[in-house]
C-alpha positions in Angstrom: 4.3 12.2 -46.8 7.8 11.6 -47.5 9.1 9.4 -50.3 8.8 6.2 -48.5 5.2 6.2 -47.4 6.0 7.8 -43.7 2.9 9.7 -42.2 3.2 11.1 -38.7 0.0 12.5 -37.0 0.7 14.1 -33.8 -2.4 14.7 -32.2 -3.1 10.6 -32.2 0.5 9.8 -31.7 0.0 7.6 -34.8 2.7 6.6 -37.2 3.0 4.1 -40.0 6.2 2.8 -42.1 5.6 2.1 -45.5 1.8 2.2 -47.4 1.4 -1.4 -47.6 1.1 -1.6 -44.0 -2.3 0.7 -43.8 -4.2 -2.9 -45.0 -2.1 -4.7 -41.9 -3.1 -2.2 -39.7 -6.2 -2.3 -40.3 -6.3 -6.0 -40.4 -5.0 -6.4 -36.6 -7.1 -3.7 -35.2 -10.1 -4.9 -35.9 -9.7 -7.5 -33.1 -10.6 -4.2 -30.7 -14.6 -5.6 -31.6 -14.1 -8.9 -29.8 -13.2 -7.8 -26.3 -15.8 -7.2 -23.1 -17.4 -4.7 -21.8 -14.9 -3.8 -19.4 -12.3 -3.2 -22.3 -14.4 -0.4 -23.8 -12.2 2.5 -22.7 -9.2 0.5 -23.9 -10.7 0.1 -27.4 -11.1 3.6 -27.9 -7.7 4.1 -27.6 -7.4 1.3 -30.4 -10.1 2.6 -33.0 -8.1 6.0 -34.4 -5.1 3.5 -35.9 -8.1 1.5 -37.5 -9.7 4.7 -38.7 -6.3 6.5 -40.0 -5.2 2.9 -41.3 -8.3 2.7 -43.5 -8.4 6.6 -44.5 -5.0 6.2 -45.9 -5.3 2.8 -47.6 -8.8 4.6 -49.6 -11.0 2.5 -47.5 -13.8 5.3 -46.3 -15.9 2.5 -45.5 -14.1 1.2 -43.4 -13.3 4.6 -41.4 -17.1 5.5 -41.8 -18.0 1.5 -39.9 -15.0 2.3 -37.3 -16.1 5.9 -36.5 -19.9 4.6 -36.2 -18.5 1.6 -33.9 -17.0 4.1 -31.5 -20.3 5.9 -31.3 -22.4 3.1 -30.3 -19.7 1.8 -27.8 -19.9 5.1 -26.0 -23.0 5.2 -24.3 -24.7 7.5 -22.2 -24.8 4.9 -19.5 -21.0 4.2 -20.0 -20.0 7.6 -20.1 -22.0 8.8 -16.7 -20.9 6.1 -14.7 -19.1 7.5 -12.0 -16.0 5.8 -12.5 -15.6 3.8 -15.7 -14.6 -0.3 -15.4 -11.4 0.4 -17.1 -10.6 3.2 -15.2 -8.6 0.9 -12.7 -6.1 -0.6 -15.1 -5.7 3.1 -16.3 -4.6 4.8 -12.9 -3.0 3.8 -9.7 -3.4 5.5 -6.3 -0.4 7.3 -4.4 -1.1 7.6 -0.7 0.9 9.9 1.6 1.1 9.9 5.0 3.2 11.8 7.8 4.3 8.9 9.3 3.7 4.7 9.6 1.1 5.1 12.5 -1.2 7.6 10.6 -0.9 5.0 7.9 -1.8 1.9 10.1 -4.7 4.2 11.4 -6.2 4.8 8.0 -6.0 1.1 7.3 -7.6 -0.2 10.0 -10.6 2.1 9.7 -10.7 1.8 5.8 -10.4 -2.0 5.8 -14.0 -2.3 8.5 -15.5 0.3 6.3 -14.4 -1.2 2.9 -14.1 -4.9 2.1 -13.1 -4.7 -1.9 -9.2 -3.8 -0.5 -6.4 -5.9 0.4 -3.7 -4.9 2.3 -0.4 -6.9 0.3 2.5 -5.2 3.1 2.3 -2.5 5.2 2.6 0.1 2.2 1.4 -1.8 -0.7 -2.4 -1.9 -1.5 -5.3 -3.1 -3.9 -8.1 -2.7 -4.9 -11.4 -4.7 -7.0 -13.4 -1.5 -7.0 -14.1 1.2 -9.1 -11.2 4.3 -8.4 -12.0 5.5 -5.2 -12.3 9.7 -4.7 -13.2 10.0 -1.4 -12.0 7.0 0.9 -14.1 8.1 3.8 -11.3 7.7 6.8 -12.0 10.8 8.3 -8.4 11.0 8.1 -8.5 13.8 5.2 -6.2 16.2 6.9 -3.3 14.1 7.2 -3.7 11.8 4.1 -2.8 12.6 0.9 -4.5 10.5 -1.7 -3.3 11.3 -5.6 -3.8 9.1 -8.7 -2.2 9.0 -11.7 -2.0 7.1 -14.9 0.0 4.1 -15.4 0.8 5.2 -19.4 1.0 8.8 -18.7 3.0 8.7 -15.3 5.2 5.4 -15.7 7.9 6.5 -13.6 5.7 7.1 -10.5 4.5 3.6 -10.6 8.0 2.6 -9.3 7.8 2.9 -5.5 10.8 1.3 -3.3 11.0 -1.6 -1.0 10.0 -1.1 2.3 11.0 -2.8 5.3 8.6 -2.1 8.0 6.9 -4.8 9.6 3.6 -5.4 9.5 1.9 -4.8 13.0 -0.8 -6.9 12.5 -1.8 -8.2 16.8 -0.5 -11.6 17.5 2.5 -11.3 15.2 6.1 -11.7 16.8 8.5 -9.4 16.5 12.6 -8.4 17.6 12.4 -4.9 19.6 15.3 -2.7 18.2 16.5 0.5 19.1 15.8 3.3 16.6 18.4 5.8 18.0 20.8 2.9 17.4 19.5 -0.7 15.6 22.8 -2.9 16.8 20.3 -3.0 20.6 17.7 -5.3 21.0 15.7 -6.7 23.6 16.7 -9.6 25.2 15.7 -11.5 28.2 18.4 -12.6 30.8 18.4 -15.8 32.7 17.4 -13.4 35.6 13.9 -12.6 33.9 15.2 -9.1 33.8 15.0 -7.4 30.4 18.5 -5.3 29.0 18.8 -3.9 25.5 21.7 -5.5 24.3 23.8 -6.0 20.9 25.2 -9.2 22.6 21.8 -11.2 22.9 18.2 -10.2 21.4 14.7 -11.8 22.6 11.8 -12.6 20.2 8.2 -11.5 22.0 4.6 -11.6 20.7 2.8 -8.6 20.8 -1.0 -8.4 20.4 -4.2 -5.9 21.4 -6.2 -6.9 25.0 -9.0 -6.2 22.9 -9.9 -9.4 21.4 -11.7 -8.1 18.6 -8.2 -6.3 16.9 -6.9 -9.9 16.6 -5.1 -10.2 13.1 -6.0 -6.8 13.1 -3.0 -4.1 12.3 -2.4 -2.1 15.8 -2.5 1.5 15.7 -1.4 3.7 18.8 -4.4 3.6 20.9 -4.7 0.1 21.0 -4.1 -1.1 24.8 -1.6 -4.2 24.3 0.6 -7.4 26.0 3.9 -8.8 24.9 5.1 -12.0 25.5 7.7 -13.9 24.8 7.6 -16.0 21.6 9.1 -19.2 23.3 6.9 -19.1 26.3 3.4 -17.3 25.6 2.8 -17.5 29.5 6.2 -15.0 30.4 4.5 -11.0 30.2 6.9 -8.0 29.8 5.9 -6.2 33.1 7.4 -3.8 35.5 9.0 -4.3 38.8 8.5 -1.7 41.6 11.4 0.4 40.3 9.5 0.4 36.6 12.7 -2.1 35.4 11.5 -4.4 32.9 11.2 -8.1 33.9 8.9 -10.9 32.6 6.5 -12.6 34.7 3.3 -14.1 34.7 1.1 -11.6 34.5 0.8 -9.0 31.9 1.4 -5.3 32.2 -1.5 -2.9 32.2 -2.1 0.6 30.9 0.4 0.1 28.0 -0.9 1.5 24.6 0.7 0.5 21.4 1.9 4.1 20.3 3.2 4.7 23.7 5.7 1.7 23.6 7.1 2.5 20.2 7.6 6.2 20.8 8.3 6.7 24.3 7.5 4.9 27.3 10.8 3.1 27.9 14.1 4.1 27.5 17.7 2.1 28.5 20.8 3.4 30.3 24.1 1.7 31.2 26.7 0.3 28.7 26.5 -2.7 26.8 23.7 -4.4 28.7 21.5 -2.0 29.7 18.8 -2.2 31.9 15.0 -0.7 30.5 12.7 1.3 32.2 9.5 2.5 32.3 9.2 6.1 32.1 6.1 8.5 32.6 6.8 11.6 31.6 7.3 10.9 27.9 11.1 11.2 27.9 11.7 7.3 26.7 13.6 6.8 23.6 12.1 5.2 19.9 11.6 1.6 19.3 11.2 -0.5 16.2 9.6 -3.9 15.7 11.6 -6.2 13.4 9.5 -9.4 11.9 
């Protein structure tokens, strides 16, 4: 103890300035006794400045009552519950993922399986239940689930902002090239469909399967776009596999398959796209 009252106790992290802050101390904590039950784990953490507070101010009863108050807040049922009620304000989930479509794919099946999640953006979650440790995707081997503390790990609670869209079915979207964003699709006056950076074309995109509706899409969802200014124009293929709109609706095409590489578009400036089968298309991005 140095000459002004300073006491540092590093395995509680606990310091106090001056003696005659001890009574003050102890004063404030003992508001830790007023909380719910779903504060009990927080509380804990409270209880060791009461305790050191009091043992330094000569108040051993006061210790004793705090030490005996920790003991009966600390039950067996509290402490074999498989996840405690404060354990979610104490730790945050980090999920990693190859790629956006693996990520999409573990959404849609955790959200049928589990209810207690919202889905805020496409890579920004929460949760109302306990912590989970096994999310039950069957999606193990290519997810990565991790938690940490929001005390211990602050820094990995900062994540970036991401710009994907969200490709929930019925949403409208831009189409934009990936190999290089100034393209977009855009529909002539010919009903023929270029990728242009002159022009660009707003279309709706959303799963035949009725049941996916305000669902997010994943790759082997079957889908139709339209255009956003006239729901009854279809992106479909001429006999050449050229891209025109028309009233009715291309078949066969699955989600994953028009992002990655079904079509691909050739020329200069506007450039005509086609349907390929072999795989050889190039990369497409929605844009919201």
């Amino acid at each position: 103890m140095s000459k002004r009252g300073e006491t540092s106790f590093k395995p509680a992290s606990f310091n106090v300035v001056e003696i005659q802050t001890f009574q003050s101390s102890i004063q404030r904590d003992a508001i830790v006794r007023r909380f719910n039950d779903i504060y009990t784990l927080y509380r804990m953490h409270d209880c060791p400045f009461r305790i050191y507070s009091a043992m330094f101010a000569g108040q051993s009863r006061v210790a004793l009552k705090t030490v005996a108050r920790m003991e009966a807040l600390l039950t067996a049922d509290f402490l074999n519950v498989r996840s405690t009620p404060m354990a979610d304000w104490l730790e945050d989930l980090r999920i990693t993922a190859p790629d956006a479509d693996t990520m999409d794919e573990w959404w849609r099946i955790l959200s049928e399986k589990n209810k207690t999640w919202k889905r805020h953006a496409p890579d920004f979650y929460s949760f109302t239940s306990h912590v989970p440790r096994d999310l039950g995707t069957g999606l193990e081997n290519q997810i990565m689930v991790s938690t940490f503390s929001q005390y211990t790990d602050r820094m990995m609670g900062w994540t970036p902002e991401q710009t994907r869209a969200n490709h929930v079915s019925g949403g409208c979207f831009y189409i934009r090239s990936k190999s290089d964003p100034r393209f977009f699709w855009y529909v002539a006056e010919d009903k023929k469909l270029y990728s242009s950076m002159r022009g660009k074309t707003r279309f709706c995109i959303k799963a035949r399967d009725k049941d996916i509706s305000g669902k997010v899409m994943i790759r082997k969802d079957e889908i139709q776009i339209s255009c956003a200014t006239d729901r009854e124009q279809f992106v479909n293929e001429d006999d050449d596999g050229r891209l025109i709109v028309a009233r009715r609706t291309m078949h066969g095409l699955k989600f994953g398959d028009f992002l990655r590489d079904d079509f691909v578009a050739e020329g200069v400036d506007f450039m005509r796209i086609t349907r390929v089968s072999n795989h050889s298309g190039e990369s497409w991005e929605l844009v919201e």
